[in-house]
Steps between C-alpha positions, in 0.01 A plus 500: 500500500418302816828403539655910485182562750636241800864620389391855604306354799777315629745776452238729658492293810889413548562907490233560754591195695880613487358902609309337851788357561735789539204695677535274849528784717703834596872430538627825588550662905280429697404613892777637671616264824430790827559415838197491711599821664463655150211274399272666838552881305385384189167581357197245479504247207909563449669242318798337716731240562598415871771261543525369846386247765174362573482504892161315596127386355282747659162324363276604187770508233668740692896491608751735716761565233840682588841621373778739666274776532211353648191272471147537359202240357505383235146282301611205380180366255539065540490478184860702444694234673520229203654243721799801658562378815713749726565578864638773720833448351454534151530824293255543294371763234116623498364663198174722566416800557401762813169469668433827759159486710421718852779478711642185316717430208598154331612324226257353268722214299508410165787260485748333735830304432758358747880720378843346611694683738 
């Protein structure tokens, strides 16, 4: 009897075990990438990708991000950099999403990687 009991138990766990692994997160489309001119029209909290240049630190998080159509700011939490190290010349992608205040509109990030050319 105990021995059917941990035979159910362990089978019990292995299937759930086997179930949280295939649940590790959405792996469908995600964002779109917009150009900055596009990502300035947007409406607030819009999910994007920019893919561009970082042009300067402008303090507090915040940098001057641009691509072919034009430049805008982008907040850069610390914590997102996990070691990235880029300058002016590197291309890089930026996950997040659009942040619109009076007279001002950013981009709030969520992720950042460095892209090849």
């Amino acid at each position: 009897m105990k021995s059917t009991f941990f035979s159910c138990l362990i089978a019990a766990l292995i299937f759930i075990g086997s179930f949280a692994g295939a649940q590790e997160g959405f792996r469908g489309p995600g964002p779109d990438i917009v150009t900055v001119e596009t990502a300035k029209s947007l409406r607030d909290d819009y999910p994007i990708v920019l893919r561009g240049k970082i042009e300067r630190f402008l303090g507090d998080e915040k940098y001057l991000f641009t691509d072919v159509t034009g430049s805008i700011v982008v907040e850069i939490d610390n914590r997102l950099w996990r070691g990235l190290s880029v300058d002016q010349n590197d291309t890089v992608e930026i996950v997040g999403e659009v942040d619109k205040g009076f007279m001002r509109t950013e981009i709030e990030a969520n992720g950042i990687k460095k892209v090849s050319k």
